[in-house]
C-alpha positions, 0 to 999 in steps of 0.5 A: 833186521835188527843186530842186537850187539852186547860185550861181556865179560861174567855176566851170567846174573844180567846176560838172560834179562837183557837179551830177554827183553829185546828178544822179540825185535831182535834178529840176531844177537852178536855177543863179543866175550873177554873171557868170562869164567862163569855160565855168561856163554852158556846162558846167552846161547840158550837164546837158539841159533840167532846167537853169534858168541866170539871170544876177544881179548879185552882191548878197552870199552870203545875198541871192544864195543866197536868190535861188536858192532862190526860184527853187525849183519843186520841193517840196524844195530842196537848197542847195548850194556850187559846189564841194560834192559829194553822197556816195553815201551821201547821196544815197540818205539824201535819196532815202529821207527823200523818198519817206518824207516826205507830199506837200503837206498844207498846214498838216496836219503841220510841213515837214522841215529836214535837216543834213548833216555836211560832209567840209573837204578843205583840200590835198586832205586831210579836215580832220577834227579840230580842230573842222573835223567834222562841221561839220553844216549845214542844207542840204536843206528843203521848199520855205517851210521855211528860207533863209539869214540875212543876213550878209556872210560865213558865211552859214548857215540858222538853225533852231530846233529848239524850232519846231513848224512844222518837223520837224528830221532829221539826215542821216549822209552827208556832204556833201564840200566841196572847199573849198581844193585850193591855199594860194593859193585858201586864203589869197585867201578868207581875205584876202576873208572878213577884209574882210568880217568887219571890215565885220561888225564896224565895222558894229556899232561903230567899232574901236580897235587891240586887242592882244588880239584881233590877237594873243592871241585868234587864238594862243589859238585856235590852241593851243586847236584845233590842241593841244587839239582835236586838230588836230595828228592831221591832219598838215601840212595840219592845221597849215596850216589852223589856222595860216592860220586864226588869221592870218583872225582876226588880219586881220579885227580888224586891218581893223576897226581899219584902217576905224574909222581912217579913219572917224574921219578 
């Protein structure tokens, strides 16, 4: 059985598309909740009696995630965003890994990891130069195999290739995120993820105010992604989004400055 495992917190304009789209391989979807004030709940119940919903108090991205996964029954989970949707192709690539791959045999063979690339649509557009294809993230696992790293931000599962435990597949459909369908929505997660990566940083060590990295790096980046890498191929929506991009950066360091400020305070 695939465990589809989704957090959530006021996304009643996602929540029907993803389930939607993985509906068919799914044998049950644990949904784990920080307080959604909207229809989230309501609309993903709608999905019948495969639907487990739990409420949680929001305790960051990895331990909220990590929740989910461990509510997992089946013997493959599939970790997915809210705002994420199974391609077609996809879906009949995890069915087929599924019905090619042994039941539980304990230690008698390594337990598959998957990636899958992920589609960035940023405005409506497939964000793909620049760096922003095929962004591959391991996604799909048997149950025990994987969960994501602690991290307050861009928290990701982490594996490595050179274990013999695990049997690592690369999927070719792609995983289509419908991450940004406004500037306003781009520009409130940027502003929320700088904070959070500043926190990363003074975490680490206390911060002085750096003209290279609040100026230079991010402008570097910029040129480096948008010129080079090709990102100028995805029109204005390409501009935008890595534009907005190095601006992240800029403000991440900035903050990080701003908090070790006030700590030496």
């Amino acid at each position: 059985m695939l465990s589809v495992a989704i957090i959530t917190f006021n996304e009643e304009e996602n929540i029907e598309r993803t389930m939607r789209s993985a509906d068919g391989i799914a044998g049950e979807f644990v949904i784990v909740d920080s307080g959604s004030k909207d229809r989230t709940l309501e609309i993903a119940r709608q999905f019948g009696p495969k639907v487990r919903a739990f409420s949680e108090e929001w305790k960051g991205f990895t331990r909220q995630k990590n929740s989910s996964i461990a509510k997992c029954s089946g013997q493959w989970v599939l970790s997915l965003d809210a705002d994420e949707e199974l391609s077609a192709a996809l879906r009949t690539e995890i069915s087929s890994l599924m019905a090619a791959t042994p039941g539980e045999m304990g230690d008698a063979r390594p337990k598959v990891v998957a990636s899958v690339p992920r589609k960035n649509l940023f405005l409506g557009r497939w964000i793909r130069h620049g760096g922003g294809w095929p962004d591959r993230k391991y996604r799909l696992f048997e149950r025990g195999a994987a969960q994501f790293g602690e991290r307050a931000v861009h928290e990701d599962i982490k594996v490595d290739p050179a274990d013999q435990s695990l049997r690592v597949v690369e999927l070719q459909g792609a995983l289509i995120h419908h991450a940004y369908p406004t500037l306003t929505i781009f520009i409130e997660h940027m502003n929320r993820y700088s904070s959070l990566g500043a926190d990363i940083l003074v975490a680490k060590r206390t911060r002085g105010f750096s003209f290279f990295s609040i100026v230079v790096q991010p402008a570097v980046r910029f040129v480096y992604n948008y010129a080079l890498r090709g990102g100028f191929l995805d029109g204005r929506e390409g501009l935008l989004f890595h534009l907005y991009h190095s601006v992240y950066m800029s403000w991440k360091y900035a903050k990080a400055w701003e908090r070790s400020r006030r700590l030496r305070s």
